[in-house]
C-alpha positions, 0 to 999 in steps of 0.5 A: 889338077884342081880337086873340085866335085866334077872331076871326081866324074871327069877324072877319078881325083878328089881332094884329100879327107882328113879324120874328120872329113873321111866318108863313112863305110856306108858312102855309095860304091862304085866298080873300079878294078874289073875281074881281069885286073884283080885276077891278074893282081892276086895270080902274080903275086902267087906265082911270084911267090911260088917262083922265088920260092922254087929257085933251083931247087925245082927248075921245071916248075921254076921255068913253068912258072915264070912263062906263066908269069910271062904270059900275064905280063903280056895279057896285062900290058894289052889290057892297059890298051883296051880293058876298062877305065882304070885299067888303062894305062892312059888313066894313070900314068901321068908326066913326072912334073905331076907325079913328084908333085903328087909324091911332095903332096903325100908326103905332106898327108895332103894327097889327092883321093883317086878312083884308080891308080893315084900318080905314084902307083902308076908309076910303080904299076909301070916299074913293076911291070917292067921289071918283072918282065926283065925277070922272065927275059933273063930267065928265058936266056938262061934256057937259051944255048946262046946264054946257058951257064953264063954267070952275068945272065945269073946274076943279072936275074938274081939282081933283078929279083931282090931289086923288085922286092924291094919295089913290092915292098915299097908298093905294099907301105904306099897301100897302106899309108895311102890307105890310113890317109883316105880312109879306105882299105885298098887291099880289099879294093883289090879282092872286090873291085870296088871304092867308096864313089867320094 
């Protein structure tokens, strides 16, 4: 993708700053994350906290927890369709061709600046959508009389949990080097909803 002045407009993508090329902190701020996305970003992480935690140590909250996890998973995947711009699953999820390419360029400190989801965190935003909806359907069978005490379904949503911590993990080191490359903090991004415009 060509990073060129326009497609900041067109597609959300600029070229990227180095250190003495970064915008300052008073540059124009423009709206990227809206409220849903952001409640639904910061909702998750706490009760996947609050779920990981409980374990079964306090199973009613644990199952409560998980179909509230659920039900967000199944508001968000519906906002991918018909929420704002960058919470469109057509504005970041992109071919593979062009997400390695993107992932080769980041690791060179090279990387493209997006208003939304960059390539890579498309990609993770689909993974951890994906498994953590895995999480809660294995959960589900384990309250079923079909699945209850089967161990591979236990172990199964055990696997699936440290699997998706270690993606997490991986997010949050994405966050912040992306965030030192360009020169802006994504985590606040998140709180306020809002970017640097260029």
């Amino acid at each position: 993708m060509t990073a060129q002045p326009e497609a900041v407009q067109a597609g959300g993508v600029m070229p990227p700053a180095t250190a003495t090329q970064r915008t300052p902190a008073s540059a124009p701020m423009v709206r990227v994350w809206d409220l849903f996305v952001r409640i639904f970003h910061w909702s998750l992480v706490f009760l996947f906290l609050v779920a990981f935690a409980t374990g079964d140590e306090f199973e009613r909250l644990h199952i409560a927890v998980g179909y509230a996890i659920a039900a967000l998973i199944a508001l968000r995947v519906a906002w991918g369709f018909v929420g704002s711009r960058h919470a469109r699953f057509s504005d970041f999820v992109r071919p593979p061709a062009e997400t390695l390419g993107y992932m080769r360029k980041a690791v060179r400190g090279r990387a493209p600046r997006y208003l939304g989801h960059n390539p890579a965190g498309g990609l993770m935003t689909l993974a951890l959508l994906g498994m953590i909806t895995s999480i809660a359907a294995t959960g589900f069978m384990m309250t079923t009389d079909a699945f209850w005490g089967a161990e591979w379904v236990e172990d199964l949503h055990e696997g699936l949990v440290y699997v998706t911590l270690g993606l997490i993990a991986l997010h949050v080191a994405g966050v912040l080097v992306t965030s030192y490359e360009h020169g802006e903090n994504l985590v606040k991004a998140m709180i306020t909803g809002r970017k640097r415009a260029s």
